[in-house]
Every structure is written in structure tokens, then in C-alpha cells.
Phi, psi and omega in degrees: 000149149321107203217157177209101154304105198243101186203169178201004204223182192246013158277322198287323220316311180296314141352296202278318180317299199316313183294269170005323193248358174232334170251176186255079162260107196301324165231135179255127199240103176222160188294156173302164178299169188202150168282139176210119156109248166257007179257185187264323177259134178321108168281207143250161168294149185318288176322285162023264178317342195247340164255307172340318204287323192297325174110009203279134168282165188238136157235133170244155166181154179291346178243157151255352162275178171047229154352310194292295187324296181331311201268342180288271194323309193277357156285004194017070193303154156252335162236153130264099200272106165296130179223098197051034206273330164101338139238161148346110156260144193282159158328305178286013182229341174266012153271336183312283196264144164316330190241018175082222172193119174255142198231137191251112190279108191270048155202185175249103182300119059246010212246125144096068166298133167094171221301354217196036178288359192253351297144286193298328181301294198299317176324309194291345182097339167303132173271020174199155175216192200176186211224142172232129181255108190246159169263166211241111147279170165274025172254173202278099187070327180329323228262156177304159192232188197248308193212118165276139163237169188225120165246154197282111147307287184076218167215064181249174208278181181291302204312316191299322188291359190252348172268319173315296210281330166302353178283312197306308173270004160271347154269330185293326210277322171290338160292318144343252224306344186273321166294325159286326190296322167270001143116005164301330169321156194214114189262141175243158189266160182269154204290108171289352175283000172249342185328150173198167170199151194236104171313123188322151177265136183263190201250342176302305172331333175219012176290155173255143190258212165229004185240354176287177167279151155334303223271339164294314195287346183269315176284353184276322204283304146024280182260015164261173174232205180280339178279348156238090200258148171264106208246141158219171197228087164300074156088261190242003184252142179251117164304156143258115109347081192280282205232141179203158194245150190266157174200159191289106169225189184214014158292173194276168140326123192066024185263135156241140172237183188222143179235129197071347199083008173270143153303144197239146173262159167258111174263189201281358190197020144151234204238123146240124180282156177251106189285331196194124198222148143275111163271145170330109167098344179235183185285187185274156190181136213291174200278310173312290165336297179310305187311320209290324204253002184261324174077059205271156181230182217271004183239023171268152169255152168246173159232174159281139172323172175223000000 
């Protein structure tokens, strides 16, 4: 089939492989470079790079209508596949292909509907989330799905559960497409009495307190991410927290200890060691490394960032 691919992050990527190699994609539809991180120059998006490499053509732009619409419409798509693309498609461009624009939503719709489900997932504490192959309505999620596939949280990070689940919906999603091209798809509608939806994550959203439990505080560092990071503060230096394991301690809430040579925070019902941290302003570098060069002495508290 005809196809014109709208993804833009390194969750579509495996998607867009997927499609290429089994379909005819004609357009890679991805958001403009963005400066990213302390530098000056634009980068491109992960898709970007992944249809240059494919050979594929790219159109970026901030609209998709009127114009925008036009140059879509004129690949003559039979689908569209979406992936993590990050905007709004307007009514005239989910009018475009015959067979729609199908989206691979990284939870199991109807739950966690919107920006952040995989985030929202770990916060509640759920144990399993999942990947939905849905057609695209002009509401936030809203439209019937195809396919589920369900993956294992556990008590793993965002980033490990979202590379899973992106292998996952680019197969789910070539399964889809395959159903449609033999007129075999079954779209099912979603239950609204089950609905939830999950809102981009703020840095409140993962701050660590001294008053939380362990086991909320593991989950925020879990679910955070680099534009909302789970930040703390040891006597005057301020952390990011990438990895940490929770243990059994008997320092107080906001006590730091050191276990192993690691620093341990102290919570309201026991420890997280920080296995793996960012100081402000330099790179990630394990909880040992750090204690060795911070020198921490035995009367430091932490706190939350402010």
C-alpha cells in the first residue's frame, strides 16, 4: 500500500523501518529541527534521520492544513501511519487516505488517552501498560482500535518500557496494515466509561520530597524524564536522579546516608540509593563517583529542588 508516515521521536522509528520495508512510503511528515539541549544549531528528529537514511522524502512544517494538507494529499496515501508525531491532525488531512490514519498510542486505550501514558502508567503504580493500534479521529484518542499488545512494567524506567513498546507497535501496527490491505480489519470502539488520560509530566509531577514513601519516590525517578527530571538537593549540591534502588534504612526522612559508598535519601518508610545521578550542569556518573568527590559529611540533609 500506499503510505505517508507522520512520527517524529525515536519511539516512531522502528515503525517507519517496519512500514518501508514492507510498504511503499511515499512521505515522511515530521516537526521542524529544534535546538536541543545547550547548543545553537537545529537538530533533526529522530524520524528525520531514519527517512534520509531510508531515502525517503521529508516535509516538515508547524501546520498541516491548507497548504500543508495539499502536499500530503498529493502523495496519495491508502493510509496514514502515525506515530508519536506530536500534533493535532486537522479534519481535512484524517480526510486524505481511504483507508484513514491509523496511530500507534502507547497504552491500552481506553486508559491513559494524551501526551504522557507511559509516565502516567508508572506514577499510578500499574503494573502492566501496552501499545493500541487505533484509527484516528478528530478527538484526543478517542477513535476504535485494531490491536493490543500488553507489556510488563514492573520496576522498570520509562525510557526501557517505551523501547519495548515501540518494537511492539511497529509490529502490531504491520499487522494492522496487513489486515486492512485484505479487508479483514475489525475496528473496536472504545469502552467511554473507562477513560482516563495522561497529561505531559511537570517536574512537580517527579519531584522528590522527604515525606513521600520509598516506594512513590521510585516511581517518580521511573517516570521521569530530561524535560521533567527527578531532582534533589544534598546539603547545597543539586542532583538529578537517573537510577536508584530502594533499601531498607534506618536514617530519618530527609537524612542522607551512604551504603556501599553510595548516597542513600532518606524517606518517610525507608532509603533510595542513587545507583546513578546528574550534578547540575555535567553528565550522568554513578552515586559512588559522586559521594567520593562530594565528601559529604555526617550531619548533611537533603531536600527538594525548589
Amino acid at each position: 500500500m500506499r503510505i505517508v508516515f507522520m512520527g517524529t521521536p525515536a519511539f516512531a522509528v522502528p515503525s517507519l523501518d517496519a512500514v518501508a520495508t514492507h510498504h511503499e512510503v511515499e512521505l515522511v511528515v515530521t516537526q521542524p529541527d529544534r535546538v536541543a539541549g545547550r547548543g545553537t544549531c537545529a537538530r533533526p528528529s529522530p524520524v528525520k534521520e531514519a527517512a534520509e537514511r531510508l531515502g525517503i522524502p521529508v516535509f516538515q512544517q508547524t501546520s498541516l492544513r491548507g497548504e500543508s494538507a495539499d502536499v500530503i494529499a498529493s502523495a496519495s496515501p491508502d493510509v496514514i501511519c502515525v506515530a508519536a508525531f506530536g500534533m493535532l491532525l486537522p479534519p481535512e488531512v484524517l480526510a486524505i487516505p481511504p483507508h484513514g490514519c491509523v496511530n500507534v498510542h502507547a497504552s491500552l486505550l481506553p486508559l491513559y488517552r494524551g501526551a504522557a501514558p507511559i509516565q502516567r502508567s508508572i506514577l499510578a503504580g500499574d503494573e502492566e501498560t501496552g501499545v493500541s493500534i487505533m484509527l484516528m479521529e478528530a478527538g484526543l484518542d478517542t477513535g476504535p482500535y485494531a490491536l493490543q499488545r500488553r507489556v510488563v512494567i514492573g520496576d522498570r524506567y520509562a525510557d526501557e518500557i517505551e523501547a519495548e513498546m515501540a518494537t511492539a507497535g511497529a509490529e502490531a501496527l504491520l499487522e494492522v496494515l496487513g489486515r486492512i490491505q485484505t479487508g479483514e480489519v475489525s475496528w473496536v470502539p472504545q469502552d467511554e466509561d473507562r477513560v482516563t488520560y495522561a497529561a505531559k509530566i511537570t517536574k512537580d509531577d517527579v519531584a522528590l520530597r522527604p515525606e513521600l514513601s520509598v516506594d512513590e519516590a521510585f516511581r517518580r525517578v521511573r517516570a521521569a524524564t530530561r524535560r521533567a527530571p527527578a531532582r534533589a538537593c544534598l546539603g547545597d549540591r543539586e542532583v538529578t536522579v537517573v537510577r536508584a534502588t530502594p533499601v531498607g534504612t534506618a536514617d530519618p526522612a530527609g537524612g542522607v546516608c551512604l551504603i556501599d559508598g553510595a548516597p542513600v535519601l532518606g524517606f518517610s518508610d525507608g532509603g533510595l540509593r542513587l545507583d546513578v545521578l546528574r550534578p547540575a550542569g555535567k553528565g550522568d556518573m554513578s552515586g559512588v563517583d559522586w559521594a567520593r568527590g562530594a565528601r559529604l559529611t555526617e550531619d548533611v540533609c537533603w531536600r527538594c529542588t525548589r
